[in-house]
C-alpha positions in Angstrom: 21.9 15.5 17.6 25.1 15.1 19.5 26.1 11.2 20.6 24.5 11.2 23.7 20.9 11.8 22.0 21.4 9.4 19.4 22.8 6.6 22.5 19.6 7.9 24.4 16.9 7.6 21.0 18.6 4.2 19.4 17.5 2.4 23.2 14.0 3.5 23.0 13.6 2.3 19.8 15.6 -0.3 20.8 13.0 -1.1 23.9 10.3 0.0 21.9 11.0 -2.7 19.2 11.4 -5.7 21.8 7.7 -4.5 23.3 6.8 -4.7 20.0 8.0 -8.1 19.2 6.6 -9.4 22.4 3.0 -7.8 22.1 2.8 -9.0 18.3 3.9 -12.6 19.8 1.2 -12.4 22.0 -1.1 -11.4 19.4 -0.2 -13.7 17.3 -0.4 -17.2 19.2 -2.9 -16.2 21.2 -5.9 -18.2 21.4 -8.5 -15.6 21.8 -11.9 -15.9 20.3 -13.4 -12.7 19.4 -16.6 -13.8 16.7 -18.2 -17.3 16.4 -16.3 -16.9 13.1 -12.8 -18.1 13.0 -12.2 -15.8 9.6 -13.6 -13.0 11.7 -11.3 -13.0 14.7 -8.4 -14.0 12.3 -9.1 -10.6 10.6 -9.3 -8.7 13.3 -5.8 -10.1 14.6 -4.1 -9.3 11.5 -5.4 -5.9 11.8 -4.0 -5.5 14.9 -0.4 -7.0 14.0 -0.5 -4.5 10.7 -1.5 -1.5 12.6 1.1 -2.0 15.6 4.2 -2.5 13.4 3.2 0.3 11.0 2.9 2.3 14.3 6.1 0.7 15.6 8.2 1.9 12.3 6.4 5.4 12.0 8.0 6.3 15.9 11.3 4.7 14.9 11.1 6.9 11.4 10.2 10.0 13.0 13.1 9.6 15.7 15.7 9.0 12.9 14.7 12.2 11.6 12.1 11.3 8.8 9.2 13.0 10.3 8.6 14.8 6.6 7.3 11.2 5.3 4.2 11.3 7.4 3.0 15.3 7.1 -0.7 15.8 6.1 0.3 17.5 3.2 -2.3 19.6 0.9 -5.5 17.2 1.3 -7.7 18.4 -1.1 -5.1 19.0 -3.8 -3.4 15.3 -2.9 -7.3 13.6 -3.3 -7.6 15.7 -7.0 -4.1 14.4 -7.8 -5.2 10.8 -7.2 -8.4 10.3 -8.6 -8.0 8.7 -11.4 -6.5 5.8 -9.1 -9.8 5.3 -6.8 -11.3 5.4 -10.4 -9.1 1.8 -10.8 -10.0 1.0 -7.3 -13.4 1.4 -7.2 -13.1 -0.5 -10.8 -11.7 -3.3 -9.2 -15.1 -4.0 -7.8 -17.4 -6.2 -10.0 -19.8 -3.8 -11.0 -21.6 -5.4 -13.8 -21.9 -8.7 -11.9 -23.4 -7.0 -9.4 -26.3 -5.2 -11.0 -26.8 -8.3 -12.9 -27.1 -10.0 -9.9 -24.2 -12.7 -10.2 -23.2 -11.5 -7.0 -24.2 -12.6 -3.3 -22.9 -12.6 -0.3 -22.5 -15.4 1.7 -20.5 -14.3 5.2 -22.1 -11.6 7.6 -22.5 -7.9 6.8 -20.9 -7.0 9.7 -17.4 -9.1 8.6 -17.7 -6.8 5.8 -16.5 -3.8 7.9 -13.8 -5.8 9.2 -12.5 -6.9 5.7 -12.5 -2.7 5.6 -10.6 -2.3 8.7 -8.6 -5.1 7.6 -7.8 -3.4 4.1 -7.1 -0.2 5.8 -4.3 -2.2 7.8 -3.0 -3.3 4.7 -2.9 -0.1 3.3 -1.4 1.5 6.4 1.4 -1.3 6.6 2.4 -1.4 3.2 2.7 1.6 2.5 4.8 2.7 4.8 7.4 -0.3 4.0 7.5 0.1 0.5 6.8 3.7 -0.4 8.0 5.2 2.7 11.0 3.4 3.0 11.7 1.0 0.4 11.3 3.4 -2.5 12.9 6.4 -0.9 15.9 4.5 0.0 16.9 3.5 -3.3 16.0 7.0 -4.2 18.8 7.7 -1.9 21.4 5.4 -3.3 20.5 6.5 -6.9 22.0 9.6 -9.1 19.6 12.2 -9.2 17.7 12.3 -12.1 14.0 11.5 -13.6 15.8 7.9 -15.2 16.8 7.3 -11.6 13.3 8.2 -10.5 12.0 6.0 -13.2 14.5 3.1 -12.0 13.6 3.2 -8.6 9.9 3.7 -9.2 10.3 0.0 -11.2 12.6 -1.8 -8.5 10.4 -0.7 -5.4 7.5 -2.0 -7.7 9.4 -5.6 -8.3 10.2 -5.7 -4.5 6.3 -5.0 -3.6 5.5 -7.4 -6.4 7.9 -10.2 -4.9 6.5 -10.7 -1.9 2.9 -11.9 -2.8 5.4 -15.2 -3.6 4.6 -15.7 -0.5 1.3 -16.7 -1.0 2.1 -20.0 -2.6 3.1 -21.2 1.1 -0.5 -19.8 2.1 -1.9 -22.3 -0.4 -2.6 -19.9 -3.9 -2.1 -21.8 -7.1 1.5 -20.6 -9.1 -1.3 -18.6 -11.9 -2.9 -16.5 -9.2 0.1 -15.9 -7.5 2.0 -15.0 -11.0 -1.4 -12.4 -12.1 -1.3 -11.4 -8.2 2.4 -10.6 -8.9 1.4 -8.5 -12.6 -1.4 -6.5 -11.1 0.7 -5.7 -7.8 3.6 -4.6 -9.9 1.8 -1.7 -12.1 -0.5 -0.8 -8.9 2.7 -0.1 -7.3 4.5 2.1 -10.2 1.4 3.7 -9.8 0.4 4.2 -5.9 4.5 5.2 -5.9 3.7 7.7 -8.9 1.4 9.1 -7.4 2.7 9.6 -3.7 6.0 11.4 -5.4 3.6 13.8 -6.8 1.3 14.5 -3.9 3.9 13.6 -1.1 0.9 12.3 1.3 1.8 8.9 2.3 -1.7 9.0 4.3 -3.9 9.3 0.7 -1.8 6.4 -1.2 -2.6 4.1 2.3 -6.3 5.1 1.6 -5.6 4.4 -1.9 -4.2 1.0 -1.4 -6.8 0.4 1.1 -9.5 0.8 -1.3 -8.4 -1.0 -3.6 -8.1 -3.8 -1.9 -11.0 -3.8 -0.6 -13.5 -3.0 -3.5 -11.5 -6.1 -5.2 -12.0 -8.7 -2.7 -14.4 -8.0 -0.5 -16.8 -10.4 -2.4 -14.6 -12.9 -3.2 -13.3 -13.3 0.3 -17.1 -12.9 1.7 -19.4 -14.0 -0.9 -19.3 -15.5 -4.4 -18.9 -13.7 -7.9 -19.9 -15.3 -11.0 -18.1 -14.1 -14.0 -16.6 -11.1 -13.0 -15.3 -10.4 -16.3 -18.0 -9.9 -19.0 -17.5 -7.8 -22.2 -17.9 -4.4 -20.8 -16.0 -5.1 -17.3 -13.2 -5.8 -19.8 -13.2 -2.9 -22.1 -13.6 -0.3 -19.0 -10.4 -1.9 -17.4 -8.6 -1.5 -20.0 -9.7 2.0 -21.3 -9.4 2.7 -17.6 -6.0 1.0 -17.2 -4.4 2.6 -20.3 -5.5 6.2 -19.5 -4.4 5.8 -16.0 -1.3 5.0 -17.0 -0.8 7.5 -19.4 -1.6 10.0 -16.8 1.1 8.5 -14.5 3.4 8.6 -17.4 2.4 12.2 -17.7 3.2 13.0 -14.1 6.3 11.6 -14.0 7.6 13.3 -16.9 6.6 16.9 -15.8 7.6 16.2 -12.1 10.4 18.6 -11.6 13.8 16.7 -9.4 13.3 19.2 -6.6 10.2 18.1 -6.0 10.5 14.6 -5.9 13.6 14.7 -3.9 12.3 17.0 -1.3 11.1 14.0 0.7 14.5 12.8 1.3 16.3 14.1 4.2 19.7 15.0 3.5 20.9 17.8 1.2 21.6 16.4 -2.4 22.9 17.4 -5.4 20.6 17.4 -8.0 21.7 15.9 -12.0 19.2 17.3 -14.6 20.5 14.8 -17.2 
């Protein structure tokens, strides 16, 4: 790309990034009613705000030359690769209480598909920021090697983990925030595991999506009482410890080349 191009592409990402300020803007302090329920509209607002910007960062991405990030790469292998994480998603729902019938639901069923839409933005958004880009730029900046993998792996995770401080200005108590903070970091060294192996960005969204969603969709729409009985425990913690055993596994027989084929420039590779 000779200077003129990159001139010519850094303005429309530079236009394309005010639009996207001023729409999200509009979004945001708009006072447009969309349900009889206030948590409803706010839902579908956020959605909107989380899909945008994702889609926003995916254009600018693409025009600096990252386009690899976002390939549909090998589905079905990808989906084999990470079931053992919808496993701890689908985990994360309250099962037992369910059954057992310590679980109701107290909002509308159809808020229940926009708490899915809603995780799916989630999913799409975060993903993009912190295994997209966050973890493959310190990828970047690191020496080539599976320790460096394993550092960088660990940092993006602290980075993800961080920002759910943010949630004590949204009113959570300092404990949730601090066990939001725990699980967040190991689903990250996990969902960022994982993507280095299957190098679909798209699945770990889904996966993150999911996950979300089978773990709050009743608390955020209904009630749950006692979640954690006796066996809900010992499956999350078989299920935890063999999951992460397996992502252990993965990222000791991941080979350098394949890990740093995502990036975009030509690199030296340290088998150290």
């Amino acid at each position: 790309m000779d200077v003129k191009q990159q001139h010519s592409s850094t303005s429309r990402m530079m236009i394309l990034f005010v639009i996207m300020m001023i729409v999200l803007m509009i979004i945001q302090f708009s006072n447009i009613t969309l349900f009889h329920d206030a948590f409803a509209t706010e839902m579908v607002k956020d959605s909107l705000l989380r899909f945008l910007a994702g889609s926003v960062f995916i254009v600018m991405l693409v025009n600096l030359g990252e386009s690899k990030l976002f390939q549909w790469k090998k589905p079905l292998y990808s989906f084999l690769i990470v079931i053992p994480g919808f496993l701890i998603a689908l985990n994360n729902f309250p099962i037992i209480a369910f059954f057992s019938g310590r679980v109701s639901l107290s909002s509308p069923v159809y808020t229940v598909y926009l708490f899915a839409i809603e995780c799916l933005s989630i999913g799409f958004f975060e993903e993009i920021i912190f295994r997209g880009m966050i973890l493959l730029f310190i990828l970047q900046r690191l020496s080539r090697s599976k320790r460096s993998t394993f550092y960088a792996i660990i940092l993006s995770s602290v980075i993800f983990s961080a920002t759910h401080l943010l949630n004590l200005f949204g009113g959570a108590s300092l404990g949730n925030t601090l066990m939001q903070m725990g699980y967040s970091f190991l689903t990250g060294m996990m969902w960022a595991t994982l993507y280095l192996k299957t190098k679909n960005l798209w699945v770990i969204m889904l996966l993150h999506a999911t996950y979300n969603f089978f773990g709050m969709v009743m608390f955020q729409l209904g009630t749950v009482t006692n979640r954690y009985d006796d066996i809900t425990i010992i499956i999350t913690i078989v299920l935890g410890v063999l999951t992460a055993l397996y992502c252990i596994k993965l990222l000791i027989t991941m080979d350098e080349k394949e890990i740093y084929s995502l990036l975009q420039k030509k690199i030296d590779y340290d088998y150290s």
